[in-house]
LOLOGU-679326 format. One record per atom (N, C-alpha, C): residue number from 0; atom name; x, y, z. Coordinates in steps of 0.001 Angstrom, whole numbers. Each point is the difference from the previous one (the first is absolute). Layout:
// LOLOGU-679326
(NUM,CA,(X,Y,Z))
...
// end
This chain:
// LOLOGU-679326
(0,N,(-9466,5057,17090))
(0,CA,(498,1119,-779))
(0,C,(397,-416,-1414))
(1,N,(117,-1296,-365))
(1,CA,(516,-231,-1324))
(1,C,(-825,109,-521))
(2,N,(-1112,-77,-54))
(2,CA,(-1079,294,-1545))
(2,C,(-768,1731,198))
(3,N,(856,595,1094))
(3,CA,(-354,1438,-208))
(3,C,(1154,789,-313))
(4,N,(1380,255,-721))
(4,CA,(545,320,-316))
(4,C,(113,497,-1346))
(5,N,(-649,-388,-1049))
(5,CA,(-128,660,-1126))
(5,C,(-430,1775,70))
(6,N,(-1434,-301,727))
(6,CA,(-492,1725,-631))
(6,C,(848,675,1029))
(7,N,(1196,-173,934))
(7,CA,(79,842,570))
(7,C,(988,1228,-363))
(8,N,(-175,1019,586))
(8,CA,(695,1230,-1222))
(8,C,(1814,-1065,248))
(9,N,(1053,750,-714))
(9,CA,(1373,141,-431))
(9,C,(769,-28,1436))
(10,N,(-624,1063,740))
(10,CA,(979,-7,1368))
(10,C,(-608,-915,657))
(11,N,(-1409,-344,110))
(11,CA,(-84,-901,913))
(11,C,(50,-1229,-271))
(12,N,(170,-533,-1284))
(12,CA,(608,-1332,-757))
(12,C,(1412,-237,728))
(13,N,(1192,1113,-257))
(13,CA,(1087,281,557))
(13,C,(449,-507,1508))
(14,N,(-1251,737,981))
(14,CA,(5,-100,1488))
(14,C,(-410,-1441,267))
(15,N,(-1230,-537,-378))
(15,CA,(-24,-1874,36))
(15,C,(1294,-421,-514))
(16,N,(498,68,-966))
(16,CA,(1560,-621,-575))
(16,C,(669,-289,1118))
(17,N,(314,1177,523))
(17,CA,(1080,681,730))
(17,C,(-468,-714,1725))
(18,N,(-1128,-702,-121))
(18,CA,(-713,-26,1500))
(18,C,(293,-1577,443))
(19,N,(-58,176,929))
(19,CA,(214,-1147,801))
(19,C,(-339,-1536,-25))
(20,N,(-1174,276,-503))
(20,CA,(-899,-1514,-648))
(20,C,(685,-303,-1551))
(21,N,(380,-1454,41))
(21,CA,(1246,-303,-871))
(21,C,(-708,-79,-1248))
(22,N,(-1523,-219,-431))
(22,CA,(-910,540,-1123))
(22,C,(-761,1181,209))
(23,N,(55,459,-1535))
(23,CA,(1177,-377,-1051))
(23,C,(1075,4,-169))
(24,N,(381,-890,-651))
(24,CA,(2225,194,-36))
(24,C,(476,162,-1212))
(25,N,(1140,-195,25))
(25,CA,(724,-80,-1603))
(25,C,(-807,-305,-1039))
(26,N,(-538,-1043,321))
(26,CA,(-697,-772,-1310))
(26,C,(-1286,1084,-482))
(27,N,(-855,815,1130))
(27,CA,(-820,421,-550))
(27,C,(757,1510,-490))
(28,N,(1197,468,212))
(28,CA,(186,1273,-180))
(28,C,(721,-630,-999))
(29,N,(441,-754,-966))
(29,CA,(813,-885,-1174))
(29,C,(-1415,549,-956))
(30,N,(-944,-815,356))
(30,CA,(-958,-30,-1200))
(30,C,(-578,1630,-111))
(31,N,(-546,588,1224))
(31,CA,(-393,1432,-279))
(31,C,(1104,1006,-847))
(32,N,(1353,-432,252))
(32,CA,(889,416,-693))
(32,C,(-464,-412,-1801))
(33,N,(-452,-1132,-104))
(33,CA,(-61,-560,-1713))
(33,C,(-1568,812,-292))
(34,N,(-314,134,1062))
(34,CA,(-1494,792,-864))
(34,C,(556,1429,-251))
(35,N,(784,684,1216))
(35,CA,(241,1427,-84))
(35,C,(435,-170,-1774))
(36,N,(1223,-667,-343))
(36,CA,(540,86,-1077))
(36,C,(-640,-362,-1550))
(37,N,(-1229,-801,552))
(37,CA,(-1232,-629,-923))
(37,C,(-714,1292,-631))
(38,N,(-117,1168,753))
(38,CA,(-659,1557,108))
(38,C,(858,106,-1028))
(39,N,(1111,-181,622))
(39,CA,(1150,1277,-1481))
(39,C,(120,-829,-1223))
(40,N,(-170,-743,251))
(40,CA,(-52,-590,-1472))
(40,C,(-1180,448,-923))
(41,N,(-1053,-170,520))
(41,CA,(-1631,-163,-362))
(41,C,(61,1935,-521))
(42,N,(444,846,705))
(42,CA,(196,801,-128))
(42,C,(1370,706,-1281))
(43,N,(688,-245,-242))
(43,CA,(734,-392,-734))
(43,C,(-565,-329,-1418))
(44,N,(-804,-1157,387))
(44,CA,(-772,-576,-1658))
(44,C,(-601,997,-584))
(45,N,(-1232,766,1574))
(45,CA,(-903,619,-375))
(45,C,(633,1526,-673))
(46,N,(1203,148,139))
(46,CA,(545,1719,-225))
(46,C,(409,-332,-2081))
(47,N,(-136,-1144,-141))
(47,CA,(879,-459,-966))
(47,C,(-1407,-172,-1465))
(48,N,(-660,1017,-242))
(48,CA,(-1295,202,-1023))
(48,C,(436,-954,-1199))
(49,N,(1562,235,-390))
(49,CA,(268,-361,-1624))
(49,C,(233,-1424,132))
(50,N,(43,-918,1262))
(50,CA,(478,-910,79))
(50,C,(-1233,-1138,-237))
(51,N,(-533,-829,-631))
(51,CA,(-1661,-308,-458))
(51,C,(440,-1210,1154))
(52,N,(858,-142,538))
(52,CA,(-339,-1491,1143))
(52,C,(-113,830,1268))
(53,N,(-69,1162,-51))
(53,CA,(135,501,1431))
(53,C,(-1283,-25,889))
(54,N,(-1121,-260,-324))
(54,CA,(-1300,-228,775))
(54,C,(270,-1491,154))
(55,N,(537,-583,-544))
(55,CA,(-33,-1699,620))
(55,C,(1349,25,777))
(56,N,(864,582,-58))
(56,CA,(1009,-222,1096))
(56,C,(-735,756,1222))
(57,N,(-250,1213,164))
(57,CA,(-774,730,800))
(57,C,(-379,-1156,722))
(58,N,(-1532,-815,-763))
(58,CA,(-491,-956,1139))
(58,C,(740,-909,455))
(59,N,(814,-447,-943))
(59,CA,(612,-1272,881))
(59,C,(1010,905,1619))
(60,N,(-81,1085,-281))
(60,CA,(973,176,1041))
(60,C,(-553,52,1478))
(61,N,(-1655,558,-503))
(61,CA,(-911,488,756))
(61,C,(-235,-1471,991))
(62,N,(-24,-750,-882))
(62,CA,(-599,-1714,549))
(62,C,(1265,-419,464))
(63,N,(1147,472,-291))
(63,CA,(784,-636,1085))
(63,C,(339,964,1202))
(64,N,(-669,1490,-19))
(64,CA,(206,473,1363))
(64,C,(-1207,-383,820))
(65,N,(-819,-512,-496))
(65,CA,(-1191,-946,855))
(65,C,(-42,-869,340))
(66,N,(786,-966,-545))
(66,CA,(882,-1480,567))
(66,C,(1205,641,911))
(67,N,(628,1044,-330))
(67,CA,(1269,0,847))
(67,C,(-776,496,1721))
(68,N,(-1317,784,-128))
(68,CA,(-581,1007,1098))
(68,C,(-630,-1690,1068))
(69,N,(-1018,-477,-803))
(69,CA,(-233,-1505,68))
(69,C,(1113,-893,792))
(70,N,(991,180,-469))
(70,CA,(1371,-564,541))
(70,C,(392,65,1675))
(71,N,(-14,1369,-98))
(71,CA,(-32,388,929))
(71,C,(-403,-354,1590))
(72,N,(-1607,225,-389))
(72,CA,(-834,-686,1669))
(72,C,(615,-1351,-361))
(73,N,(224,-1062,-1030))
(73,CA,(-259,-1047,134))
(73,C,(1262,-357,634))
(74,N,(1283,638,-142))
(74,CA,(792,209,628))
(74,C,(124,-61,1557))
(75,N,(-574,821,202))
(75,CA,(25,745,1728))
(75,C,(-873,-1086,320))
(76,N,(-1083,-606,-479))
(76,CA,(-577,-697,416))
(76,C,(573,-1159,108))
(77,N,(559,-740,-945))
(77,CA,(1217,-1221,63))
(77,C,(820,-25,1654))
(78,N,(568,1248,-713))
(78,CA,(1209,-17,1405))
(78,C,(-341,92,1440))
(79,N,(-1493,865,320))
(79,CA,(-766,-341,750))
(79,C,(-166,-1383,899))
(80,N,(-623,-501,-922))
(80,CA,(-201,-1724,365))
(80,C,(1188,-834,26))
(81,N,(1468,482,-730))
(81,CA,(1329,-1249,508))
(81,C,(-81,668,1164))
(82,N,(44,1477,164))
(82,CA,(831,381,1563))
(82,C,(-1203,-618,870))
(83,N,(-1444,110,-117))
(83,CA,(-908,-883,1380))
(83,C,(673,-1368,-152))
(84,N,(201,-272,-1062))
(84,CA,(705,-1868,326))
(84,C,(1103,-237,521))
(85,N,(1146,1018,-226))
(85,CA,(947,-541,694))
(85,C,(-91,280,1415))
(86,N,(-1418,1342,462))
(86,CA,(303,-395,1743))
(86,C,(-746,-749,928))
(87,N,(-758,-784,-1269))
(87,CA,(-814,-1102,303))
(87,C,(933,-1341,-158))
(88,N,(934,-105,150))
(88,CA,(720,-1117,-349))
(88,C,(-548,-1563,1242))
(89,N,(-1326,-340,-393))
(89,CA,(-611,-1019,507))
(89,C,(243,-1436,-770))
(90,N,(991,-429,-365))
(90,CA,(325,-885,-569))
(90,C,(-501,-550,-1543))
(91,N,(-790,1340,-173))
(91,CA,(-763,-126,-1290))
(91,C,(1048,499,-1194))
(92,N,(1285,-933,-92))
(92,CA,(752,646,-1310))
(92,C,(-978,189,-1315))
(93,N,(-697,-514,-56))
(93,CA,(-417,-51,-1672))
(93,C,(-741,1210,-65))
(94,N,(-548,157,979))
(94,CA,(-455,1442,115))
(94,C,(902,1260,-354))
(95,N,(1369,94,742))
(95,CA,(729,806,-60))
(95,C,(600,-397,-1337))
(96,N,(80,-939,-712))
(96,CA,(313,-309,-1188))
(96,C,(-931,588,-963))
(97,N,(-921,-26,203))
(97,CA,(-812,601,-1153))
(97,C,(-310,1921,465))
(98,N,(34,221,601))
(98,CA,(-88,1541,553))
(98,C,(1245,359,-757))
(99,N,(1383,-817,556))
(99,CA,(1018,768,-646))
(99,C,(55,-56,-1737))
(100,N,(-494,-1589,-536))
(100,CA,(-407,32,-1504))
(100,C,(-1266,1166,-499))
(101,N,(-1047,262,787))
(101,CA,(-577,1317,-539))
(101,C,(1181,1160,-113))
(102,N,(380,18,1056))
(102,CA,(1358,1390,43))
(102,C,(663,345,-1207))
(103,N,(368,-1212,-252))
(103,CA,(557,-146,-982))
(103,C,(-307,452,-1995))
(104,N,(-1332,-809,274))
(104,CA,(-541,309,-1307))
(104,C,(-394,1460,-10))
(105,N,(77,573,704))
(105,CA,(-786,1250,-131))
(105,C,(1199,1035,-490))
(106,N,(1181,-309,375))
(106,CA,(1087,1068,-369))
(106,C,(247,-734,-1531))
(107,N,(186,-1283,75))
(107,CA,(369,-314,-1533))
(107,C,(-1009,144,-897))
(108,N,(-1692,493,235))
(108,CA,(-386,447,-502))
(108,C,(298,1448,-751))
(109,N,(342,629,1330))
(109,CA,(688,1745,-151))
(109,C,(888,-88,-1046))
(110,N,(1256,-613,188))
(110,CA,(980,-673,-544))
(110,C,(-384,123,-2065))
(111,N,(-1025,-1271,12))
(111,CA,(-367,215,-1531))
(111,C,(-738,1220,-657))
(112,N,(-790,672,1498))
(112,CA,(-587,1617,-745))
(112,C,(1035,894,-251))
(113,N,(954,-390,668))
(113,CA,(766,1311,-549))
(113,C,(1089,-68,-938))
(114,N,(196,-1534,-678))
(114,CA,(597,-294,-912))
(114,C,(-1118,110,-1083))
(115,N,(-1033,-171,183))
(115,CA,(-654,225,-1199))
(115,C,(-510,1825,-104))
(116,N,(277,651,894))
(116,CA,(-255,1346,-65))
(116,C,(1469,616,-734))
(117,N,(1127,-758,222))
(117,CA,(1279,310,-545))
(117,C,(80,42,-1230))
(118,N,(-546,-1101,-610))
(118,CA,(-208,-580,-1300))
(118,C,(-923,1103,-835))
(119,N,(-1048,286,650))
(119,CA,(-856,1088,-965))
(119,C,(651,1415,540))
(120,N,(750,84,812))
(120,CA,(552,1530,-67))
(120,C,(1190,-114,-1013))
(121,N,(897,-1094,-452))
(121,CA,(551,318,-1105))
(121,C,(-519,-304,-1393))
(122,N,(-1002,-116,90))
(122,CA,(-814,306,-1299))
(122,C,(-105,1213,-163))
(123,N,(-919,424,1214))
(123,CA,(-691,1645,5))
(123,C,(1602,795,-227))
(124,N,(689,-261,1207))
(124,CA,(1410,938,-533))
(124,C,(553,380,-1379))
(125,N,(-491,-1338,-1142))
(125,CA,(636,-8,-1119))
(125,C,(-944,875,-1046))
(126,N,(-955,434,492))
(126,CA,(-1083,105,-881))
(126,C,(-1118,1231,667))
(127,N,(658,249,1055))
(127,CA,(-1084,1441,368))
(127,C,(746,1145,-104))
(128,N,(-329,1510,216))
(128,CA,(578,1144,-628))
(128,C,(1193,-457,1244))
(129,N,(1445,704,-1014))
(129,CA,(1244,267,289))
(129,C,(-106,580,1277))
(130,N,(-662,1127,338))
(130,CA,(-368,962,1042))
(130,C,(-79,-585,1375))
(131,N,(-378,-1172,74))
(131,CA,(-743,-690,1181))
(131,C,(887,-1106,439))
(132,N,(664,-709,-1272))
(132,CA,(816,-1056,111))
(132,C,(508,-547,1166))
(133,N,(390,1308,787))
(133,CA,(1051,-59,1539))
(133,C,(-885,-497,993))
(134,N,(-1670,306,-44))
(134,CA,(-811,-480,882))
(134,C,(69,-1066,-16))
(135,N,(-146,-1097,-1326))
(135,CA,(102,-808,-244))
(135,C,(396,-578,609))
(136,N,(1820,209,-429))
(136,CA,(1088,-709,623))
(136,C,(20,106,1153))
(137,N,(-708,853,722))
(137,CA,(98,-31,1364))
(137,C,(-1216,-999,749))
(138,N,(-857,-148,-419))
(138,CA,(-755,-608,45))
(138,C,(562,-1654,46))
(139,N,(687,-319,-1378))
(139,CA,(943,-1383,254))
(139,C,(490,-230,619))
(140,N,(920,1137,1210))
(140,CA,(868,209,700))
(140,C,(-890,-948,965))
(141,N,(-1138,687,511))
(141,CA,(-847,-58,710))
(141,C,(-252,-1494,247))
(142,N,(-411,-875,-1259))
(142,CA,(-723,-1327,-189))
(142,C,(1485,-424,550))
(143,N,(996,150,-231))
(143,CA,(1175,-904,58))
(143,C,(-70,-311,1588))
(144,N,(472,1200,731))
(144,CA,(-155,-106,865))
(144,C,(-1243,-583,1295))
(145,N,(-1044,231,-636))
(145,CA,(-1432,-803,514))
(145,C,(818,-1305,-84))
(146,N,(201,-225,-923))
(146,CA,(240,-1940,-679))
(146,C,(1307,-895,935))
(147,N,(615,1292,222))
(147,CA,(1133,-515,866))
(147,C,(-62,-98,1304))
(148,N,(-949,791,668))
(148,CA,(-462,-308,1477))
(148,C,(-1243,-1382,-57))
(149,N,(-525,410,-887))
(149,CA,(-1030,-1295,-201))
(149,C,(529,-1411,-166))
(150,N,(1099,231,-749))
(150,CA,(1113,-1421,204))
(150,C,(326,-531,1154))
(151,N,(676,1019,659))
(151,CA,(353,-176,1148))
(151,C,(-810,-248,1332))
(152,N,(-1330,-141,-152))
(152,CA,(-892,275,1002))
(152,C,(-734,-2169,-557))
(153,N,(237,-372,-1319))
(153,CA,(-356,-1005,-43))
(153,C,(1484,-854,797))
(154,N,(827,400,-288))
(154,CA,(1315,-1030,578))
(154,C,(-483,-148,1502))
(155,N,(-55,1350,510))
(155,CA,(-375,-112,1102))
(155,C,(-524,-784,708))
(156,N,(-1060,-132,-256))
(156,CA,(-1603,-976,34))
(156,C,(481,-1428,-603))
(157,N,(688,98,-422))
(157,CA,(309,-1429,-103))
(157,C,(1181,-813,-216))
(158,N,(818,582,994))
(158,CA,(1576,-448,616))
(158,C,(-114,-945,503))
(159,N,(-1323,-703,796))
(159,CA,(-12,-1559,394))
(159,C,(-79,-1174,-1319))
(160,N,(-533,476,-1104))
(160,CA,(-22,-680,-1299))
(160,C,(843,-241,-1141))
(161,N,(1036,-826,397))
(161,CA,(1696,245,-887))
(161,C,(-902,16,-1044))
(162,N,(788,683,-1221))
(162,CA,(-505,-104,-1277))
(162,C,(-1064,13,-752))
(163,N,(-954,846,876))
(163,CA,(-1543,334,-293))
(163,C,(692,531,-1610))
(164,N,(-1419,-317,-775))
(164,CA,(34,703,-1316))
(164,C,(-453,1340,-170))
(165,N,(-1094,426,956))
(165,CA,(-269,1186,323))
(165,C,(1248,807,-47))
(166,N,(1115,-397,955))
(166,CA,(919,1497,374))
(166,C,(591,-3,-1649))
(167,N,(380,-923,-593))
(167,CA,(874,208,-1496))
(167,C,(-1094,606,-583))
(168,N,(-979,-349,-82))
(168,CA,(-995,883,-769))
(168,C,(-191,1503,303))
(169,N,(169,260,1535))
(169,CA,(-467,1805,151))
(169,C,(1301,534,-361))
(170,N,(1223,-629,-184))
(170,CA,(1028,388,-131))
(170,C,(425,208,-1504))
(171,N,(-532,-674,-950))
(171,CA,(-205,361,-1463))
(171,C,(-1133,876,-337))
(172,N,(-861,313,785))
(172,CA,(-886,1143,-74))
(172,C,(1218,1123,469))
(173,N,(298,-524,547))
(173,CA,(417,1389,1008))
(173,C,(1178,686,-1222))
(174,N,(1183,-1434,-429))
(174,CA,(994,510,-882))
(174,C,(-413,708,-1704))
(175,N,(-1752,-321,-432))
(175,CA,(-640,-72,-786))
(175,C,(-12,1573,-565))
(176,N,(-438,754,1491))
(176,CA,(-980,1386,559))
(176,C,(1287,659,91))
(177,N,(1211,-506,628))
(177,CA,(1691,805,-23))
(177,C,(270,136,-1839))
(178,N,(18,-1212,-411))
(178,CA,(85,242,-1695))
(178,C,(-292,1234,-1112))
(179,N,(-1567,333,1190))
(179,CA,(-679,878,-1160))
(179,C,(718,1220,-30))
(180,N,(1096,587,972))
(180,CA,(467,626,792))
(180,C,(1350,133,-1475))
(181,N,(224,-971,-462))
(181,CA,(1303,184,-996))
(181,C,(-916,-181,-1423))
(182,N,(-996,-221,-106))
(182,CA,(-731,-85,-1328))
(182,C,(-508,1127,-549))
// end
């Protein structure tokens, strides 16, 4: 089911969420969250005629709701393969070591899309019609929050690794994408 979840309509995206099989999880409903908000931005640029950067913010927003959608399966798919490893626990740690290091990269991937989706929504905020602004900001709202489950989903994944650089890193994405939020 993880690489068939995209086209499926709104409620039935919802009902897999909500369903029993633990993919997709947080991590993929984190990033679909940074594309939903990738839309309002892109949208946003596009309402904004007088603004002459607004077709290049537009795309960049577009390309990061295609990395954030992207995110996604790769997500469900990650978490997929730690959960077969941990109930395979055949003495193959390095295995379960690296399943849980995919896990990992895939949210702190999320993590930097939606700090960098934060980053161009307070551009667009500063600079597209007054009218729309609130989408905007809501939209930041949006990335912040993606960034902060995505943080939290790398700690996760890697609580056996004191002092991974990864978790300080999704965690300055994460405080990066909260920032844009007071900018």
């Amino acid at each position: 089911m993880t690489d068939a979840f995209l086209p499926l309509r709104l409620e039935e995206l919802l009902d897999v969420l909500a369903g029993d099989d633990p993919a997709p999880g947080s991590g993929s409903a984190a990033a679909l969250v940074v594309a939903m908000a990738a839309s309002l931005v892109a949208k946003a640029a596009r309402g904004s005629p007088d603004w002459p950067d607004a077709g290049g913010a537009a795309a960049q927003a577009l390309s990061l709701r295609t990395r954030a959608c992207e995110l996604a399966v790769a997500d469900a798919e990650a978490y997929r393969q730690a959960l077969d490893r941990l109930a395979r626990r055949e003495g193959a740690d390095h295995l379960l070591g690296g399943a849980l290091d995919r896990a990992a990269e895939v949210p702190l991937e999320i993590a930097r899309a939606a700090a960098d989706l934060a980053a161009l929504a307070q551009e667009v905020r500063r600079c597209c019609d007054p009218a729309i602004q609130v989408d905007v900001a809501g939209a930041s709202a949006l990335a912040a929050g993606a960034a902060q489950a995505a943080a939290r989903l790398v700690e996760a994944n890697l609580s056996a690794a004191k002092d991974d650089p990864r978790v300080r890193e999704a965690n300055v994405h994460a405080e990066a994408a909260l920032g844009s939020l007071r900018g």
